[in-house]
N, C-alpha and C positions, 0 to 999 in steps of 0.2 A: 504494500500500500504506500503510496505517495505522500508524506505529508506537508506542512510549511517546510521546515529543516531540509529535508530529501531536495525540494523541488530547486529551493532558495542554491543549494549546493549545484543542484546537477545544473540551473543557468548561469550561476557561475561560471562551473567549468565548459560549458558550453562558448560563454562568455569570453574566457580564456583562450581557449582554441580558435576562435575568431583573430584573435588579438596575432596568437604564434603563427597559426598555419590558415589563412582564408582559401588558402589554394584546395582545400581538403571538401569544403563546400560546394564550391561548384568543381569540380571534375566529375568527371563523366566519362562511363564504359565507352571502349572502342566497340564499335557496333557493325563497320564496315574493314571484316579481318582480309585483307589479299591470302591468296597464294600464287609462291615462282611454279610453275608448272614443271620445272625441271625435276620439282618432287614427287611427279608422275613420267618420268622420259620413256621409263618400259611401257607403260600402258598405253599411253597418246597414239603411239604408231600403227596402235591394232583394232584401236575404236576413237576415235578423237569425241564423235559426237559423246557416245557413254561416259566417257571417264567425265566429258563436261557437266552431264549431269549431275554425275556422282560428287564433282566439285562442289557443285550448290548444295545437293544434300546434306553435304558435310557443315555446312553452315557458313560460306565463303560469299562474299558479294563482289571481288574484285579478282583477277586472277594478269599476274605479269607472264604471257609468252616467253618464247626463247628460241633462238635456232633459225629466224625466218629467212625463207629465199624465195626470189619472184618465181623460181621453178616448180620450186618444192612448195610451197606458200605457210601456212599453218598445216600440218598435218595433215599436205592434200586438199585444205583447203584453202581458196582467195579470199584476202583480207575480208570483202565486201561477206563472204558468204562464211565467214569465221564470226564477224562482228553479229552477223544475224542468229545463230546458234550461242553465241556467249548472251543477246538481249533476249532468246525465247526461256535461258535457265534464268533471268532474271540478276547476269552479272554486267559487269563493264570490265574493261580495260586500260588503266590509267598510264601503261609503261608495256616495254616490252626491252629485251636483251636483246642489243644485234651487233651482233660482231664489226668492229669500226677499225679494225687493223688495215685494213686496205687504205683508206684514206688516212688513218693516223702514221699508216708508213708510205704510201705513196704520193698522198693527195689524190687520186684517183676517186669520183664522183658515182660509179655505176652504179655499188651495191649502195651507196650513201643515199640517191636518189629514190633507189625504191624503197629504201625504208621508209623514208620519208613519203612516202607514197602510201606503204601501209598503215603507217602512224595514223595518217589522215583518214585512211579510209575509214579504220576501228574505232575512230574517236579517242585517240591516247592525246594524252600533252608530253609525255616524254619519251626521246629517244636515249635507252641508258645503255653503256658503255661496261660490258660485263668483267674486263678485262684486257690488259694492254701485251702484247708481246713484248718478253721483256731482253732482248734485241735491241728496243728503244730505249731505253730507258740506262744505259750501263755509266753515264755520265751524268753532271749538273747541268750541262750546256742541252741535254738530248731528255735529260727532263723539261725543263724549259721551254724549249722546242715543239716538246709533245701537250705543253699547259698551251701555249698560244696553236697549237690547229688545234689545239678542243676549243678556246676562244673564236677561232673562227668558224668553224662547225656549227658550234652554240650560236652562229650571227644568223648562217644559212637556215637554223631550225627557226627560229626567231618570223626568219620572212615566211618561214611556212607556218608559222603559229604552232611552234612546238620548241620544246626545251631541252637540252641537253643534259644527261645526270653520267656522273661515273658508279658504278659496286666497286666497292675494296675486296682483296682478301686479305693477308697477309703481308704478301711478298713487299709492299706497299712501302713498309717502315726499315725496310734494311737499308741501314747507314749507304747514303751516295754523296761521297764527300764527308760536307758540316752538316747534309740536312738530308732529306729520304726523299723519294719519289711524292710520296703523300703531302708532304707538307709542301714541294715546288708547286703542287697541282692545285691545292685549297687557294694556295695563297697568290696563285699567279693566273688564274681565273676570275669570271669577271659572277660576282654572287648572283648579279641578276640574272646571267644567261645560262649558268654551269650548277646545277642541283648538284648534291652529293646523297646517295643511297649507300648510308651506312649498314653494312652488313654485323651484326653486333658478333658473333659470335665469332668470324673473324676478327674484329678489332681485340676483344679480350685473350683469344689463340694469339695474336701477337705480343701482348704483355699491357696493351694501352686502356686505357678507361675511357666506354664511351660516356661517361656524366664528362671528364675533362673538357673532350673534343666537343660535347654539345656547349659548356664554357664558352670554352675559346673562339667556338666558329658558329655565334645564335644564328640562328634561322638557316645554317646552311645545308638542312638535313632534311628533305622533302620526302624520302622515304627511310624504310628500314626494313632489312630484313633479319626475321628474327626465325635461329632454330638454336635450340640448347646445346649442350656439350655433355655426352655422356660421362657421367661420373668417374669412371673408370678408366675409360678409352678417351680424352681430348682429342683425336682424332677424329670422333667417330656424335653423330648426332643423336638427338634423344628428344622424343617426346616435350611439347614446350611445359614449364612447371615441375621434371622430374630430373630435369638437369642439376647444372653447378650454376649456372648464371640467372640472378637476378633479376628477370626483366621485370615485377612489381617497381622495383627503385629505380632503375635506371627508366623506363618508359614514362615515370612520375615526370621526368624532366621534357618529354616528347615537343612539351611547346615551346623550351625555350630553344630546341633545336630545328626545330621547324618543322616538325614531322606532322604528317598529312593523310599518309599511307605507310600501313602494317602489314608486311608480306610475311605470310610463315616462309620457310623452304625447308625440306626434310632432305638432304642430300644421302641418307640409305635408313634402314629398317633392320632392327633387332629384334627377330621373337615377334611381329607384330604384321598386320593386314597391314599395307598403305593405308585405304581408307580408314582403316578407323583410327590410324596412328593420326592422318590430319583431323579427322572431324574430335578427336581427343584436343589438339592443340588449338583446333579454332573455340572450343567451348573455354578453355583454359582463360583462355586472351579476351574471350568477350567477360567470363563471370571475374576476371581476378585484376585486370587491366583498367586504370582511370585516370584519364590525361588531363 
């Protein structure tokens, strides 16, 4: 039972909490969880339409492609007739992976052109950069190099009304010089034009904290993708919530880094169905996650 004393106390402390933490009040469940599709690569090739299903059943509203060519298209299928199959399961498509090595090493425009073409088509706003050959990158001068064509890349998306992002893994922070590939590219980028889709579970596999990086670089984090780190194995991925990593405290900080969009990615399965490894992680993220 409630009485003066109890109540007088508990709006107090109520009181207080206002005072320390108001951010605790209005936060609010992520409700639109992505998934990278790469955490279906077996499946997609032998039913594209099914597994999209199966994606929404799992309780997914967003899903980031991967792999696209004007030949090959989405798994067999043309952007136009990919986007229509992602709107009848009732998802979108805010991003997609497409390999940009061709132009971040030649300048060459073919396969750049038709991304950009399917971007358009699916309705994505960003063309993200899953990874660099790292060829490029063995110097300070050829990092640098590699930050101004993504500046200019980032200009050409621009006029097509779409944005540029890079994913990290790892290899990102090994010492090149005084300072690492990662940080030439943050910082020699232009924030309006160059997203960064922080991959969390590689940033922590390299030793760095992403609360730091959402610090030091607000709002430059337009996506994230999140899969845990098997307890035992850091190698090796794990269900989100049954891991080592954090993601309640570190996703608290989601808005001061700019984050917008929440990608699971399972990159393998231990003892477990794919699907219900993700429809496990998408329930985690919606019941346990508040930005």
């Amino acid at each position: 039972m409630t009485n003066r004393r109890t109540f007088l106390t508990q709006a107090g402390l109520l009181s207080a909490g206002v005072i320390i933490a108001p951010n605790l009040l209005s936060a609010k469940p992520v409700k639109n969880v992505g998934l990278q599709l790469y955490s279906l690569r077996d499946q997609l090739p032998k039913d594209v339409k099914g597994v999209i299903a199966k994606v929404a059943a799992a309780g997914y509203k967003e899903v980031e492609p991967f792999g696209y060519s004007k030949k090959a298209g989405f798994w067999g299928l043309d952007p136009k007739a990919f986007s229509s199959l992602l709107k009848a399961n009732g998802l979108s498509t805010p991003s997609a992976h497409y390999d940009m090595n061709e132009y971040l090493g030649s300048g060459k425009m073919d396969n750049f052109n038709d991304y950009i073409e399917a971007a358009n088509a699916t309705g994505q706003s960003h063309i993200i950069i899953p990874s660099i050959n790292g060829e490029y990158v063995k110097t300070v001068d050829e990092c640098k190099a590699v930050a101004e064509k993504m500046n200019k890349a980032a200009e050409i998306c621009q006029k097509s009304g779409l944005k540029l992002g890079y994913h990290n893994h790892n290899f990102e922070w090994k010492p090149i010089g005084n300072t690492t590939f990662y940080d030439t590219v943050i910082d020699n980028t232009d924030p309006k034009l160059v997203a960064m889709e922080m991959d969390i579970y590689w940033v922590v596999r390299s030793g760095k904290d992403p609360l730091e990086l959402f610090a030091k670089h607000p709002g430059r984090f337009e996506f994230v993708h999140i899969k845990d780190m098997d307890k035992t194995n850091n190698g090796l991925n794990t269900e989100i919530g049954t891991g080592t990593i954090d993601f309640v405290k570190i996703l608290a900080q989601a808005k001061q880094g700019g984050v917008k969009h929440f990608i699971v990615e399972q990159e393998n399965y231990t003892n477990i169905d794919p699907y219900v490894s993700i429809t496990q992680s998408a329930k985690y993220i919606k019941d346990k996650i508040s930005i």
